[in-house]
C-alpha positions, -999 to 999 in steps of 0.1 A, spaced: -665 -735 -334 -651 -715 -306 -626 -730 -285 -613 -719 -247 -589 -740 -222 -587 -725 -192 -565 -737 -163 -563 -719 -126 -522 -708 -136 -531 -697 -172 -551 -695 -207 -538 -733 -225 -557 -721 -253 -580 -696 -274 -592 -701 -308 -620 -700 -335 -624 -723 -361 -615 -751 -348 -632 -785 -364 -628 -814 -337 -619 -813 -297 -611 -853 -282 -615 -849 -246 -610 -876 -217 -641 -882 -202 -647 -902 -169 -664 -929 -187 -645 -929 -218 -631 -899 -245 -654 -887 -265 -655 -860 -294 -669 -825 -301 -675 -817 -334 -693 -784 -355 -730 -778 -343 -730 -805 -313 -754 -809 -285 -756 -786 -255 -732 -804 -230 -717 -799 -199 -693 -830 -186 -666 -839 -164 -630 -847 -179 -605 -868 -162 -567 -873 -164 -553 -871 -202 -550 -855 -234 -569 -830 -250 -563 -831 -287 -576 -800 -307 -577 -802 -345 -576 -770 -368 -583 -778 -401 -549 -779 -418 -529 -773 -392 -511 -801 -368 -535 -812 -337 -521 -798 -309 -522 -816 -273 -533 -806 -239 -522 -826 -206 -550 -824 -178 -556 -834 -149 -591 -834 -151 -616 -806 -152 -655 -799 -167 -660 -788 -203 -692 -767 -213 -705 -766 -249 -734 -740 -261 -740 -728 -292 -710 -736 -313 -686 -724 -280 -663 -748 -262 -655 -742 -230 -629 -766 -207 -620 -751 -170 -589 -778 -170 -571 -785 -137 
C-alpha cells in the first residue's frame, strides 16, 4: 500500500509498498494492513511505526493528527 505523512513544516514520509502502519489512535493504536477498510480517524500523541518488508520499521513522533485510508492509499496529515 501507499503511504503519505504529511506535517504543516514538511513531508515525514512517502512511500509504496509498505506492509503495516501502527498508529495512535484516541481510543487506543490500532493497525493498517494490505487491502483494509475505508477509514478516516483521529490520531493522538505518539509513535507512528511504518514497516517495509525487510527493511527496519521506522518511527514517527506526532502530536496528533487524522489519517485517511482508500483504496490501498494511506494518508496521515500529522501535527
Amino acid at each position: 500500500m501507499t503511504l503519505n505523512i504529511i506535517s504543516p513544516d514538511n513531508v515525514l514520509y512517502i512511500g509504496e509498498n509498505v506492509h503495516l502502519v501502527q498508529l495512535p489512535g484516541i481510543d487506543g493504536s490500532f493497525e493498517i494492513m494490505n487491502n483494509h477498510a475505508p477509514l478516516i480517524s483521529v490520531l493522538k500523541k505518539g509513535k507512528i511505526k511504518v514497516v517495509n518488508k525487510g527493511e527496519t520499521p521506522l518511527l514517527f513522533d506526532v502530536n496528533g493528527g487524522v489519517i485517511e485510508v482508500l483504496d490501498n492509499k494511506v494518508l496521515i496529515l500529522a501535527e
